[in-house]
RODO-260908 format. One record per residue (C-alpha): residue number from 1; residue in one letter; x, y, z. Coordinates in steps of 0.5 Angstrom, whole numbers, plus 500, padded with zeros to 3 digits. Example, Ala and Ser with C-alpha at 12.3 -4.5 7.8 and 13.67 -1.06 7.14 Angstrom:
NODE   pos   code     x     y     z
NODE     1      A   525   491   516
NODE     2      S   527   498   514
This chain:
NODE   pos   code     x     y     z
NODE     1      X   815   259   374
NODE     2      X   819   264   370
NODE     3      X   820   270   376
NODE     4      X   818   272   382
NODE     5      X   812   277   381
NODE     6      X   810   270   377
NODE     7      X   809   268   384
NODE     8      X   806   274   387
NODE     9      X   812   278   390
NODE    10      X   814   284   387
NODE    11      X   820   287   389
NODE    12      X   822   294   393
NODE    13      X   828   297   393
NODE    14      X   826   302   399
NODE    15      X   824   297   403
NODE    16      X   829   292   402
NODE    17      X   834   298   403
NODE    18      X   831   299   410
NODE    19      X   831   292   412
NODE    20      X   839   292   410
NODE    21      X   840   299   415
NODE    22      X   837   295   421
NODE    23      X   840   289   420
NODE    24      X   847   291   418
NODE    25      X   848   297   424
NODE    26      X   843   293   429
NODE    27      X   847   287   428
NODE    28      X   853   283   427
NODE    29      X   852   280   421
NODE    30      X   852   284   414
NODE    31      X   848   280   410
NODE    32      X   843   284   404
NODE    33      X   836   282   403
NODE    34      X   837   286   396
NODE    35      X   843   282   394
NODE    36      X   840   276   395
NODE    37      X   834   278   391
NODE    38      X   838   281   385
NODE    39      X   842   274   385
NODE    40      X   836   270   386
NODE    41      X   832   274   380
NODE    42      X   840   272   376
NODE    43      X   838   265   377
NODE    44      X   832   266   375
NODE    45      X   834   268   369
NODE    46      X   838   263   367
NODE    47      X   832   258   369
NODE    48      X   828   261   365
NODE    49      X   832   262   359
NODE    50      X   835   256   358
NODE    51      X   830   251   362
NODE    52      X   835   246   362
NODE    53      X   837   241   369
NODE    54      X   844   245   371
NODE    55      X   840   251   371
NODE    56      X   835   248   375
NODE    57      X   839   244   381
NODE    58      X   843   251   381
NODE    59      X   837   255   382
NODE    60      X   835   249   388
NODE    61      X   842   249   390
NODE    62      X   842   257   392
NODE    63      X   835   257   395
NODE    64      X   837   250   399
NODE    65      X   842   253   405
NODE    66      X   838   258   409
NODE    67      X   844   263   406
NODE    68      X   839   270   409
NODE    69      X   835   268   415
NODE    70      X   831   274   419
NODE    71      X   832   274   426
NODE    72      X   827   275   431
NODE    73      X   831   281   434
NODE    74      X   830   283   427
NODE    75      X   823   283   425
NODE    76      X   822   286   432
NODE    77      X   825   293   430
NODE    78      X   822   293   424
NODE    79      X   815   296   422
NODE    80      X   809   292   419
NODE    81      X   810   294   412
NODE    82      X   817   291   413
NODE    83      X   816   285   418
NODE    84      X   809   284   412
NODE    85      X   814   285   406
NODE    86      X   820   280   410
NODE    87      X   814   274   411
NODE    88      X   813   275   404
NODE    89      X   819   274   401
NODE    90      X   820   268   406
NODE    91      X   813   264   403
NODE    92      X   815   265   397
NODE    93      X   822   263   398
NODE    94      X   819   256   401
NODE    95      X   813   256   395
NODE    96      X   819   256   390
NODE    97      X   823   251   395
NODE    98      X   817   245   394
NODE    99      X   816   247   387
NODE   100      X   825   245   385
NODE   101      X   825   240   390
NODE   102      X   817   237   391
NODE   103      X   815   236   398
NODE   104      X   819   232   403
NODE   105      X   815   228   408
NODE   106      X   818   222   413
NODE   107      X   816   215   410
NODE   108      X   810   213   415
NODE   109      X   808   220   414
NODE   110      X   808   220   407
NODE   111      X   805   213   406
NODE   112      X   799   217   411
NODE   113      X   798   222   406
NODE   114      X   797   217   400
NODE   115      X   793   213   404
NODE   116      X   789   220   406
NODE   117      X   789   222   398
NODE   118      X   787   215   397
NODE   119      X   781   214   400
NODE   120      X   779   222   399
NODE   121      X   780   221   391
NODE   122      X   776   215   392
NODE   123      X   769   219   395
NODE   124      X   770   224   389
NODE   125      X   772   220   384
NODE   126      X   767   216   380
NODE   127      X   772   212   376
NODE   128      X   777   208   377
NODE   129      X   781   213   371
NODE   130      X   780   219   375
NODE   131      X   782   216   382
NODE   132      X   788   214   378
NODE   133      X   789   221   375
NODE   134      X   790   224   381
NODE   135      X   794   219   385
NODE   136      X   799   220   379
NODE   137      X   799   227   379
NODE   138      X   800   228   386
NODE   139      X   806   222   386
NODE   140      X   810   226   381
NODE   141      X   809   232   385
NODE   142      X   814   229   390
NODE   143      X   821   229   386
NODE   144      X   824   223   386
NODE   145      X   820   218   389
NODE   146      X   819   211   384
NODE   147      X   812   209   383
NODE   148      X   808   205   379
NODE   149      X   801   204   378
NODE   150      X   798   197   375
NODE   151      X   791   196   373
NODE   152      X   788   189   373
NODE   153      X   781   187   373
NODE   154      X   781   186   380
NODE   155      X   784   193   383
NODE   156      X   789   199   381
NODE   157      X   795   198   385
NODE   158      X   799   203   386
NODE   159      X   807   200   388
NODE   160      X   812   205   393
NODE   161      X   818   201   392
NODE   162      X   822   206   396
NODE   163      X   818   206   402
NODE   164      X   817   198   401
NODE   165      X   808   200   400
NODE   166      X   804   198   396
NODE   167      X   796   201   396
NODE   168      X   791   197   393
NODE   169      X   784   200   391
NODE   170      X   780   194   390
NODE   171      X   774   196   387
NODE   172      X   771   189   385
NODE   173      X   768   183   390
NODE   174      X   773   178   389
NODE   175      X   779   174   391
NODE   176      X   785   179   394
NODE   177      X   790   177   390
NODE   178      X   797   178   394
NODE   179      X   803   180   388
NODE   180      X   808   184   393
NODE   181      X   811   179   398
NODE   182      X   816   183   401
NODE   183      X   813   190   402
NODE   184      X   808   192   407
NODE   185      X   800   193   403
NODE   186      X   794   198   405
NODE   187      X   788   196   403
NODE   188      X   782   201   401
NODE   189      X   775   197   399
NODE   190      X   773   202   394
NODE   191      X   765   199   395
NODE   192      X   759   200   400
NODE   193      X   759   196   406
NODE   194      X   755   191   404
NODE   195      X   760   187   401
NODE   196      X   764   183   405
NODE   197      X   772   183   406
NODE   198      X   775   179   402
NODE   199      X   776   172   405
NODE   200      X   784   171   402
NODE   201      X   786   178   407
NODE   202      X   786   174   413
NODE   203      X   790   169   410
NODE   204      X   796   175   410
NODE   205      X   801   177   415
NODE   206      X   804   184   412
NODE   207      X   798   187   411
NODE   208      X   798   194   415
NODE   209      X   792   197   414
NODE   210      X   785   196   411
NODE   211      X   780   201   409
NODE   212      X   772   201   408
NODE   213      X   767   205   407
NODE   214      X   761   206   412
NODE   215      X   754   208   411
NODE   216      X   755   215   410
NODE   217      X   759   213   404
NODE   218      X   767   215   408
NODE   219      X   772   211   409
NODE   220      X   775   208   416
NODE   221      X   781   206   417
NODE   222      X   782   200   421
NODE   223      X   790   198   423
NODE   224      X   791   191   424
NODE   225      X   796   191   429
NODE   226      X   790   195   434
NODE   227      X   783   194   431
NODE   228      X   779   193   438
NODE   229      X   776   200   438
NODE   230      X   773   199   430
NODE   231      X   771   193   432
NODE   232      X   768   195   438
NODE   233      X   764   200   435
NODE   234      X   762   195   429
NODE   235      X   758   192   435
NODE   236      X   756   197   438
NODE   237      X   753   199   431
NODE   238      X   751   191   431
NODE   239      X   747   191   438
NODE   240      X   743   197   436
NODE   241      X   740   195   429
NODE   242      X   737   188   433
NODE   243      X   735   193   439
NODE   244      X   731   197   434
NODE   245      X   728   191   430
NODE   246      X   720   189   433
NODE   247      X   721   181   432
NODE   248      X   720   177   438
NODE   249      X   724   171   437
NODE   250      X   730   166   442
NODE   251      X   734   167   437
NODE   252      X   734   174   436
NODE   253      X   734   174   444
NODE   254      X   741   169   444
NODE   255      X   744   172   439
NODE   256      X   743   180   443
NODE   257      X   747   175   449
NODE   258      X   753   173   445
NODE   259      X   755   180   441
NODE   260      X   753   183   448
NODE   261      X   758   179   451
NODE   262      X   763   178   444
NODE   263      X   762   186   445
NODE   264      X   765   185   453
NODE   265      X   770   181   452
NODE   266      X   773   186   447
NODE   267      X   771   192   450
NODE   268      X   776   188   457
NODE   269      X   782   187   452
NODE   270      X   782   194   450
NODE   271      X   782   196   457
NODE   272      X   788   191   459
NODE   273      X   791   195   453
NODE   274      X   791   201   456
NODE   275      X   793   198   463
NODE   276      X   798   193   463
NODE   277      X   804   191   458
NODE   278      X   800   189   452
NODE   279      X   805   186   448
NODE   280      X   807   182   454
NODE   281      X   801   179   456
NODE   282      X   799   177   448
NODE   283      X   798   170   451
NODE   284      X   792   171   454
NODE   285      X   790   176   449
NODE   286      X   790   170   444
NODE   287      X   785   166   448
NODE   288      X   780   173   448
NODE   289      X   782   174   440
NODE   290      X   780   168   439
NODE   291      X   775   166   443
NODE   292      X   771   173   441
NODE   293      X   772   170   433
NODE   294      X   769   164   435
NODE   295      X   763   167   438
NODE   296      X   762   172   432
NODE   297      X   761   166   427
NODE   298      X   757   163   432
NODE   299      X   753   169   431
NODE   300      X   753   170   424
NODE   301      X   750   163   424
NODE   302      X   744   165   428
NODE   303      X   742   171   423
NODE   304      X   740   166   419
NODE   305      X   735   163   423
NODE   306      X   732   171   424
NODE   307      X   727   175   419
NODE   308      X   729   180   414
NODE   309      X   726   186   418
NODE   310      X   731   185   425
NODE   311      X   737   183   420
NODE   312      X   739   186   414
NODE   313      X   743   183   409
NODE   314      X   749   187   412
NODE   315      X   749   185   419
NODE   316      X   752   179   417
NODE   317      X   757   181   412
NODE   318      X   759   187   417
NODE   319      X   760   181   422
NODE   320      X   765   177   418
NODE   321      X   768   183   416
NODE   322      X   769   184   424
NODE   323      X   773   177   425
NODE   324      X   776   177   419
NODE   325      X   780   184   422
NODE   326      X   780   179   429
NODE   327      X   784   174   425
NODE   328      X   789   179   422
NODE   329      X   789   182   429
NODE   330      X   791   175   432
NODE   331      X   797   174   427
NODE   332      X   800   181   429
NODE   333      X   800   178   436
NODE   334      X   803   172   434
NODE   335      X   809   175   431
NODE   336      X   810   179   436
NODE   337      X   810   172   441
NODE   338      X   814   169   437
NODE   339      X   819   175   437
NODE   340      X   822   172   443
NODE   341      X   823   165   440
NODE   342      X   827   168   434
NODE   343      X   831   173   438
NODE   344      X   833   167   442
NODE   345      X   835   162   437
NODE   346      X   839   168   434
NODE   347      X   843   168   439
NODE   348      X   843   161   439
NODE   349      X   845   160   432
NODE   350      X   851   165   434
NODE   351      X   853   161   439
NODE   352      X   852   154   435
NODE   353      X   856   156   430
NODE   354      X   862   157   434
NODE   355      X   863   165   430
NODE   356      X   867   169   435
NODE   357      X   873   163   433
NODE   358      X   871   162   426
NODE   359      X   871   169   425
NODE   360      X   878   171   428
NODE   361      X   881   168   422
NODE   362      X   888   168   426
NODE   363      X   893   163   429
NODE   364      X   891   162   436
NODE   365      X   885   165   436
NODE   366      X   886   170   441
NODE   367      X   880   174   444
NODE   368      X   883   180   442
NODE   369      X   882   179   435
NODE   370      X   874   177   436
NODE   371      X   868   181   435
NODE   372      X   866   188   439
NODE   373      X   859   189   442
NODE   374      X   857   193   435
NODE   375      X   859   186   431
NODE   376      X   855   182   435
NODE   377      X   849   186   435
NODE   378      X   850   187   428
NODE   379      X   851   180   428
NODE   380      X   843   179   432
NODE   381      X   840   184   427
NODE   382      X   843   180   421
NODE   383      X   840   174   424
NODE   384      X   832   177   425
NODE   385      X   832   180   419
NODE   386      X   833   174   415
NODE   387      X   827   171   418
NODE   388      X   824   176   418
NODE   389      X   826   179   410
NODE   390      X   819   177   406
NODE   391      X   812   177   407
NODE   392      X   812   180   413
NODE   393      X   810   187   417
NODE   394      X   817   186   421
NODE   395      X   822   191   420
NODE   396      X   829   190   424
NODE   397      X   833   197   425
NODE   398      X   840   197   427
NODE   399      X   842   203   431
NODE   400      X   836   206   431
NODE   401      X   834   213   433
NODE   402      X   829   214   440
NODE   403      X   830   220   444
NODE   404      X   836   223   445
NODE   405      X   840   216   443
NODE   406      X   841   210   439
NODE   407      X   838   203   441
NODE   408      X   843   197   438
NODE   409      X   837   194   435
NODE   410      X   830   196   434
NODE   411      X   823   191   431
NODE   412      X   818   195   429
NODE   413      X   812   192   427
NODE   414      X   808   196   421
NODE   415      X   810   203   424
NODE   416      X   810   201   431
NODE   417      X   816   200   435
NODE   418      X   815   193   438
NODE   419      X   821   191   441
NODE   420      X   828   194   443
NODE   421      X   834   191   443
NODE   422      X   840   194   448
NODE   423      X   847   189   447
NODE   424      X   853   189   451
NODE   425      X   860   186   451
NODE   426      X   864   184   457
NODE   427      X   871   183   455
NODE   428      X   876   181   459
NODE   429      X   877   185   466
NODE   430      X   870   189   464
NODE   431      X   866   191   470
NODE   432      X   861   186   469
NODE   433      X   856   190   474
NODE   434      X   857   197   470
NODE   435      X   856   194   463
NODE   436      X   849   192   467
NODE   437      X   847   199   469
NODE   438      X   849   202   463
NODE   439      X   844   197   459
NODE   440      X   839   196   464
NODE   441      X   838   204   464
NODE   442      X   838   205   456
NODE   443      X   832   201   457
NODE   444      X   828   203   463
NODE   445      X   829   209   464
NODE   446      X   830   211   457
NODE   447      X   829   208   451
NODE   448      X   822   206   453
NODE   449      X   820   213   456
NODE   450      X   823   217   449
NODE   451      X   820   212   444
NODE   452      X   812   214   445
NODE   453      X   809   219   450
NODE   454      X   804   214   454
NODE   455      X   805   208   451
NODE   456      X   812   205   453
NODE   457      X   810   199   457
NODE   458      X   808   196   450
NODE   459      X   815   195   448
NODE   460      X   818   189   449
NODE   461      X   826   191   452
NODE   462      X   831   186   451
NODE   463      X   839   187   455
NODE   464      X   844   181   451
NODE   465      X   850   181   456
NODE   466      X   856   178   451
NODE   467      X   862   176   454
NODE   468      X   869   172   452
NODE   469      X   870   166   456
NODE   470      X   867   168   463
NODE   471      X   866   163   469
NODE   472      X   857   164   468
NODE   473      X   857   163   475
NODE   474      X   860   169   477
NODE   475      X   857   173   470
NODE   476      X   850   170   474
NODE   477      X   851   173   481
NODE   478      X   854   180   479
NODE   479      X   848   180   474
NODE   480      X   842   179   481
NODE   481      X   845   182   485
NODE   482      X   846   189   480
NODE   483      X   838   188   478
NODE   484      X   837   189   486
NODE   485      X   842   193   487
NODE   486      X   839   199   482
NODE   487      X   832   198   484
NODE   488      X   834   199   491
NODE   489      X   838   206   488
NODE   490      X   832   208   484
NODE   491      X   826   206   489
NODE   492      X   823   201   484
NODE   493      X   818   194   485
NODE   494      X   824   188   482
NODE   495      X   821   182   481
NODE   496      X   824   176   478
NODE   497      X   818   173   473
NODE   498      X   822   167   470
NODE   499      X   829   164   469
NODE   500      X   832   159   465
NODE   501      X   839   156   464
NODE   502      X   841   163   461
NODE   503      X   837   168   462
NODE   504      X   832   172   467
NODE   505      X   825   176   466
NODE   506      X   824   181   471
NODE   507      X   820   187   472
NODE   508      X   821   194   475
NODE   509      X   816   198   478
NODE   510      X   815   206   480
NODE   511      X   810   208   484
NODE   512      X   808   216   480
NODE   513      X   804   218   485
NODE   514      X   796   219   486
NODE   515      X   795   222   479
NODE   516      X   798   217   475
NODE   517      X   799   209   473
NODE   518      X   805   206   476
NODE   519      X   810   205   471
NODE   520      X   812   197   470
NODE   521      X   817   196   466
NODE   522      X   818   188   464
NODE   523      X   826   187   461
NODE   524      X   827   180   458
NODE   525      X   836   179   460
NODE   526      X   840   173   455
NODE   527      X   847   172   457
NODE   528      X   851   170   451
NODE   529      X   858   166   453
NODE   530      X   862   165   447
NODE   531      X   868   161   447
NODE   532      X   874   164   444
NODE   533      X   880   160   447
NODE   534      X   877   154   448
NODE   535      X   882   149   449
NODE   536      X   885   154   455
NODE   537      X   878   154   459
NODE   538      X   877   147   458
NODE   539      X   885   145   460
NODE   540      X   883   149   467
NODE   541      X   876   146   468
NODE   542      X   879   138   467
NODE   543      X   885   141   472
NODE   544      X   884   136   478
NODE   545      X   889   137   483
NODE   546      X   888   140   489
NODE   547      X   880   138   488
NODE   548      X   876   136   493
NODE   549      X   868   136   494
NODE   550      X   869   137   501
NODE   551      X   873   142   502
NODE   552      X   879   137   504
């Protein structure tokens, strides 16, 4: 990259000089694309002469900034050789842009186009060196990121340490050997169809992605926090080879029954997915998981009383492989179960250890010096990450962009959003029923709407009520009656679903008319008292003049 007519543009001064004209005496501006291009060119100069890296951020650092932009109005009033001759310029300006500073991709989209790129150099390449050599030269025209390749017997590995990813190719029939505990793993299986998933992969936790090649030879890329529609393709594939097959036989009729079932049993669980809040219904979604594992193996245990006409040696490798990805799907919803008792005992561990009089650290322990709403939250999400920090595919983000705001906490589970958290802190003369509100609209009406298109009841919702030495009756009180009193305001369905000692879970419904599916939200909300001034709360609840339990 020596020049701009390198890269296919060729300078024109009269056009240039047109372009000008129009842009200074039509607009309000006075910048020129020929002045702009005769200090390009200069620091191309410098690159070319000295090809050192000051001179290349220079030339990076000028072409960073939108410092020339053409405006609509502009290329309105221009004729096409011009408007072609502007395009151009623009194209190229952006060619030299990705060439300086390599291409830039958000983490999840840029962890997708390896995968892609993987997989792609997987069908066409024949050795393993190949399918390195590529991955390596696309690596490195992304300018900054780290990587690493390590080969072993077993697979090509490829590391992300940035992104917290690893890839890894395996091209040998063999034990999954697990070396990255704290990143999130795709697995591609760069072998035909035949062979069987590895059976160590369904003893793993964070792995995000697996692909496998099918009969034509391309891959299919299953996530495992929602594989029900590869596995119900799976089946239907299964059922059509044994229709197809002329053996007559019980076992063959038997085992036609319970991948047709198995098939069913999937097909409703995938149904429910789409129809209710899945990711609250993950207990009955459990017992249908592991229901359809069972029944998958007791499949696979009647192929071997059938012929090899009606089944093929893939049959039942492809049936393992089935419940192999069920049993990672089954791990992802436990995780996302047990979310709930970790947030739970955060909260706990925050309350056990006395932090907000700890923390103070000044004599007499006034409220004034405790924690605020963001140290708490921070506080909670310290907590999940420690539980969370190794071997698994959740991540917890505080302050974490959705929409047009900023949620206190947000779970993300592989790159799919799983729960939000919104914390709020009444203080001492604080309007207890606003501070509802505000959390209780955050989440319903906001958070779970902007963070997918149509799947926002997926979300778990959570609303942490912090407060400073409150009486919990009358935190209790305010909090039901503004739960209904929003409902009332809003036209919404409230139900209350379950209570403890601290807490309530409860669901709003809006009707959205005929066309479309009622939107349900369920919200799980945690009452968090902590003790400050202790010993004054205890003195008023000890006082027991002018008591009487009846009233006298």
């Amino acid at each position: 990259m020596q020049s701009l007519s390198e890269l296919g543009f060729e300078r024109n001064l009269e056009i240039e000089k047109s372009i000008d004209r129009k842009n200074i005496t039509l607009g309000l501006s006075a910048e020129s694309l020929r002045s702009y291009l005769d200090v390009l060119e200069e620091f191309f100069s410098d690159y070319s002469k000295l090809g050192d890296a000051p001179a290349g951020r220079a030339l990076a650092d000028f072409l960073k900034y939108d410092k020339l932009s053409a405006r609509e109005w502009l290329k309105k009033v221009l004729s096409q050789e011009e408007l072609y001759y502007l395009e151009n310029f623009e194209a190229t300006r952006s060619k030299i842009r990705e060439t300086l500073s390599g291409r830039s991709y958000r983490r999840w989209d840029f962890i997708h186009y390896m995968l892609g790129l993987v997989e792609e150099s997987c069908c066409h390449q024949s050795t393993r060196e190949a399918i390195k050599s590529s991955v390596v030269m696309a690596l490195e025209s992304f300018r900054g990121t780290v990587f690493q390749v390590i080969e072993t017997q077993e697979a090509l590995t490829i590391y992300l340490p940035g992104h917290r990813h690893v890839i890894y190719v395996a091209d040998e029939v063999g034990d999954y050997k697990q070396k990255f505990s704290d990143c999130l793993v795709s697995v591609v299986f760069n072998y035909c169809n035949c062979a069987p998933l590895h059976k160590d992969i369904a003893r793993q936790v964070n792995i995000y992605s697996i692909s496998v090649k099918n009969e034509r030879g391309r891959f299919e890329r299953v996530y495992t926090s929602d594989p029900l529609d590869w596995c119900v393709s799976k089946l239907d594939k299964l059922n059509y080879l044994l229709n197809k097959s002329r053996e007559k036989s019980t076992y063959k009729d038997r085992l036609l029954a319970e991948l047709s079932e198995c098939r069913n049993d999937l097909e409703l669980l995938r149904r429910d997915k789409s129809a209710y809040a899945y990711y609250q219904e993950d207990r009955l979604s459990l017992d249908a998981v592991k229901k359809a594992r069972s029944k998958i193996l007791n499949c696979a245990a009647h192929t071997q009383k059938l012929s090899l006409s009606a089944v093929t040696p893939e049959f039942s490798t492809q049936l393992y492989s089935i419940e192999r990805i069920l049993k990672l799907a089954f791990k992802s919803m436990v995780q996302r179960l047990e979310l709930h008792r970790d947030i739970m005992f955060s909260l706990g561990e925050i309350k056990r250890n006395n932090t907000l009089y700890v923390a103070s650290g000044v004599r007499g322990k006034k409220i004034e010096y405790a924690f605020g709403e963001e140290n708490l939250s921070a506080m909670l999400a310290s907590n999940l990450k420690c539980m969370h920090s190794r071997a698994n595919n959740i991540s917890i983000y505080c302050e974490a962009l959705v929409g047009n705001g900023r949620s206190d906490i947000k779970i993300i589970q592989g790159s799919t959003a799983v729960a939000v958290i919104e914390c709020k802190l009444a203080r001492a003369g604080a309007n207890v029923s606003d501070k509802v509100v505000d959390a209780i609209d955050q989440l319903y009406a906001r958070y779970s709407e902007n963070e997918y298109a149509n799947a926002g009841a997926d979300i778990q919702l959570y609303f942490v009520l912090f407060s400073h030495d409150k009486d919990f009756r009358a935190i209790a009180q305010t909090v039901s009656e503004t739960l209904k009193g929003y409902a009332r305001r809003n036209n919404l369905i409230y139900d209350l679903l379950e209570r403890s000692e601290n807490g309530v879970r409860f669901s709003y419904t809006e009707d959205r008319g005929d066309n479309f599916a009622i939107k349900r939200r369920v919200i799980n909300l945690v009452v968090c008292n902590l003790e400050v001034e202790f010993h004054a709360r205890a003195k008023m609840r000890k006082n027991l003049k002018n008591y009487s339990p009846f009233g006298n």
